[in-house]
Structures are given as C-alpha cells and as structure tokens.
N, C-alpha and C positions, 0 to 999 in steps of 0.2 A: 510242341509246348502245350502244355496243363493250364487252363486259367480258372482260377477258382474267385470268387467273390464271394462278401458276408456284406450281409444285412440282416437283421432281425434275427439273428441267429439262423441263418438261414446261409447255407455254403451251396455254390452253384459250381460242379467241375463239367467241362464242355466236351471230355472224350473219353471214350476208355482207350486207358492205355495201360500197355506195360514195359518200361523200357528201360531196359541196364544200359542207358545211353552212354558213349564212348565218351566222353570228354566235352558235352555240351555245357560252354563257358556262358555262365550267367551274368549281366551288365556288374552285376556286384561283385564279379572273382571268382564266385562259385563257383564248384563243377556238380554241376547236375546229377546225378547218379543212378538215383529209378524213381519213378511214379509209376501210379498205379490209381486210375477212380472208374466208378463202376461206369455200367452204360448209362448211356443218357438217357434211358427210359425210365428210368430208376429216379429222375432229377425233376421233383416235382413240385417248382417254389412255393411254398405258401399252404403246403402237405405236410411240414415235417417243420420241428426244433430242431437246430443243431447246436457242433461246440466246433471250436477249432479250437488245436493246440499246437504251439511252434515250440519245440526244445535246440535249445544252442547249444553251443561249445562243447558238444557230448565226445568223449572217448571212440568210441564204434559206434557202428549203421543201429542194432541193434537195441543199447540205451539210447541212442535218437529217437526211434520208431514207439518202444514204450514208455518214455517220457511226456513226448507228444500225445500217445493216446491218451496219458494219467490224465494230463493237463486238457487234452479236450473231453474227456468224461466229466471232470471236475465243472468245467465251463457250462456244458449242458445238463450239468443236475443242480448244478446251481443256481440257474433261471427257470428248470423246471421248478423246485422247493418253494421260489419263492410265487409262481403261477399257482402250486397245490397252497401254499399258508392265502393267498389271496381268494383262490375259490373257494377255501374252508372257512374262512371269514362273510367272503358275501352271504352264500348256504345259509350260515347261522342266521344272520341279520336279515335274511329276505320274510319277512311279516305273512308271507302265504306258507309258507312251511308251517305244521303244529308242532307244540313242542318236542313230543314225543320222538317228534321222526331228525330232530337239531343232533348235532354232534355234539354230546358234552365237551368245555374244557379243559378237562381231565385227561380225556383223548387224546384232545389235541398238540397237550405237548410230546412233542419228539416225534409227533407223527408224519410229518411234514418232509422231516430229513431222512426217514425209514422209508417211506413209502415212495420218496423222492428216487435214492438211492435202488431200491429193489428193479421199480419202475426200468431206471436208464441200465440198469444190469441187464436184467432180462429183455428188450427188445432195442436196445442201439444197434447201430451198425457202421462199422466204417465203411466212409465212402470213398475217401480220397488219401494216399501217402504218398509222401514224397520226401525224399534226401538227396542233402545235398554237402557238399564236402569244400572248404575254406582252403585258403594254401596255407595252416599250418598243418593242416590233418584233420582240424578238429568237424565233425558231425552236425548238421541240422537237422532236426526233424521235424514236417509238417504233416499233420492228422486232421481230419477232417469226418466229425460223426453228427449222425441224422438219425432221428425216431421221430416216426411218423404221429400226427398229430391223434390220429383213430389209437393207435396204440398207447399214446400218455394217456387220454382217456379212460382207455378199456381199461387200462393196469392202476389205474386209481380205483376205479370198480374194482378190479379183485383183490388189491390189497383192504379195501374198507372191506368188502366181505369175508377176506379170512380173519379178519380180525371181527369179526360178528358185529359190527358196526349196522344200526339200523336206521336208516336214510331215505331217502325220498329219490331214486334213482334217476326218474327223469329229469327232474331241480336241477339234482345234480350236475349234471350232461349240460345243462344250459349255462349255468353257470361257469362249469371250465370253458365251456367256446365261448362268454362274454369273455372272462380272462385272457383266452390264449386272443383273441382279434381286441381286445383294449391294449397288449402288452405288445402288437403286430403294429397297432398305428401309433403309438407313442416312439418307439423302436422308427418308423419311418420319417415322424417328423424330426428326428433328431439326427437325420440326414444332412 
C-alpha cells in the first residue's frame, strides 16, 4: 500500500511502486488497481510545492488519470500565482530597491497568471497515480505533482527575463523565499 500525505502543499508518497494489483479491496469498496510514485529519493519535504488532484466518478482509468492531473496542475499553479502576485508586490514596496529597477504596474497585470502557468508547465513532475475502481465501474483517479522550490524560482527569473523585465535579481531571490517560507508556516499553523 501507497501512503501519501499533504501539507503545505507538499505530497509525501513512501515507495515506489508499480502495481496492477489484482483485487486489493480498499476499507471503502474500492478496488485498488495500479499506483505508481517515484522513488523515495526523489521525496524531499520542504524542497518542493505540490498539487494533489482526486477525479471521481470517471467513465475509464484513463479520464481518471487526466482529470486528476488537470485538477492537480490547477491546484499547484494556483498557490504558486498567488506566492508570484505576493513576491511581486513585496519587490515593489521594499524601499531599498530604486525606482528604476520596481516592476511597473502595467506589467504586472496578467503577469502573475502567465508566468504562473508557463513556470508549472515546464518544470512539474508527477510524482504519484493512483486508481481506483467503485462497484459500479465508475473510476477514481488520484495525482500527485511536485516542482521543486529552486525551479519556481529559476522560472520566475526566466519568465521576467524573456519578457525584458528590468529587476534587481538578487531582491528578487529573497523575496520569493520570504514568500514561499511565510506561505510554508502559515500553511502549518493551520494544522
């Protein structure tokens, strides 16, 4: 068996497995039917944002598997967006920055949710699937994606740079790790 836990956006699966298990009856009805998470070297709490995403009642394994992904991409660019609109805000406000080097807010609209989006595009990774099958036929699927903290970073940097955005690089860097560790201990007190 697979145990996966969340916190802080943060998904913990404990084995890698791959298993078209025969009929492993779950406390709930279920039947088990395959997982799948990476190794556990790979599971690095407190390195990474995640998303989890559960799709029900689906038709086939299949729309189970990409529903859940939808919904846990959506999940993890969703709190990334609002980590990038909060670092883009402090940046501006922090009084050592000159003006020169501030992100207009002109910029900043829709940049948030572009640079959001691009970001969990290009470096997520799924870590963990799993389905599961009801006695009427109908389909679970559970999804489980991680992007590593170094890489929402770096990709905030490249998205302000293709966009010729001129910034105070290092500010920058300090500011999303006040965010991402103000948004890590809020997230735990609400344990």
């Amino acid at each position: 068996m697979v145990l996966c836990g969340f916190a802080f956006g943060m998904v913990s699966c404990s084995k890698t497995v791959y298993v078209p298990s025969s009929k492993l009856v779950l406390p709930n009805g279920e039947v088990k039917l395959t997982t799948f998470c990476v190794d556990e070297s790979y599971d690095k709490p407190g390195e990474y944002l995640a998303g989890l995403g559960i799709a029900e009642g689906c038709e086939d394994r299949e729309d189970a598997i990409v529903k859940a992904n939808q919904i846990a991409i959506s999940d993890i660019t969703s709190r990334y967006i609002g980590v990038i609109k909060n670092t883009l805000t402090r940046y501006n406000k922090d009084t050592r920055i000159p003006a020169g080097k501030k992100i207009a807010e002109k910029k900043l609209e829709g940049l948030s949710e572009l640079i959001g989006t691009n970001v969990i595009e290009k470096y997520s990774n799924t870590v963990c699937r799993e389905i599961t099958q009801d006695a009427t036929g109908a389909y679970t699927g559970y999804v489980a994606v991680h992007v590593l903290l170094d890489d929402l970073q770096k990709g905030l940097q490249e998205e302000l740079d293709v966009r010729k955005v001129d910034y105070d690089a290092e500010k920058l860097k300090k500011q999303i790790d006040a965010e991402i560790s103000n948004s890590s201990s809020k997230n735990k007190t609400l344990k």
